[in-house]
C-alpha positions, 0 to 999 in steps of 0.5 A: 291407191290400190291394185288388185290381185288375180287368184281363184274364187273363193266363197265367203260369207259377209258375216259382219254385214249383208249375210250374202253369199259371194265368191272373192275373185281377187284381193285389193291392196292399200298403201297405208303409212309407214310403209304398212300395206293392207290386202283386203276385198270387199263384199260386192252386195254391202261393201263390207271390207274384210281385211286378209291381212297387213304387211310392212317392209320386213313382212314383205322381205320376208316373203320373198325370202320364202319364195326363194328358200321354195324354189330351192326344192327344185333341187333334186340334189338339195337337202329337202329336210333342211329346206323344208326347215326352214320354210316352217321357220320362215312361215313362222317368222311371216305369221309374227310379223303380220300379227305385229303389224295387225296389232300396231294398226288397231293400236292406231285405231 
């Protein structure tokens, strides 16, 4: 199963295929086991997939996490140095876990 996402055009290269040019106007996302989901897009000329990046239930929790600790700059009263803190860290915490996650799947190979 999957579902596109809307986002601006970004150009790209099909490095690993064609060598065409393309916009990506959108990503994909595949369920996979285990709860593990992956947002790619491929490359309209030779389908080549590129993969954006992988995400479990954790990483996802994470996310939305940080989409609640950014909303909290809104704040005019907020401490934004405090806040900003802890976006870094979040941000972090997302990016060891889709490094977590990209490294289980290419163990499963």
């Amino acid at each position: 199963m999957s579902t596109a996402q809307a986002s601006k055009a970004i150009p790209a290269i099909c490095n690993e295929g064609c060598g065409e040019q393309f916009e990506v106007k959108g990503f994909q996302t595949a369920r996979l086991p285990g709860a593990v989901e992956k947002t790619y897009f491929n490359c309209p000329h030779c389908q080549r997939e590129y993969v954006a990046y992988y995400t479990d239930s954790e990483v996802r929790q994470l996310q939305d996490k940080i989409r609640r600790i950014q909303s909290q700059l809104q704040n005019p009263r907020a401490n934004q140095s405090v806040i900003l803190k802890n976006i870094k860290k979040t941000q972090a915490d997302i990016k060891a876990g889709m490094d977590r996650v990209r490294a289980a799947i290419a163990e499963k190979g």
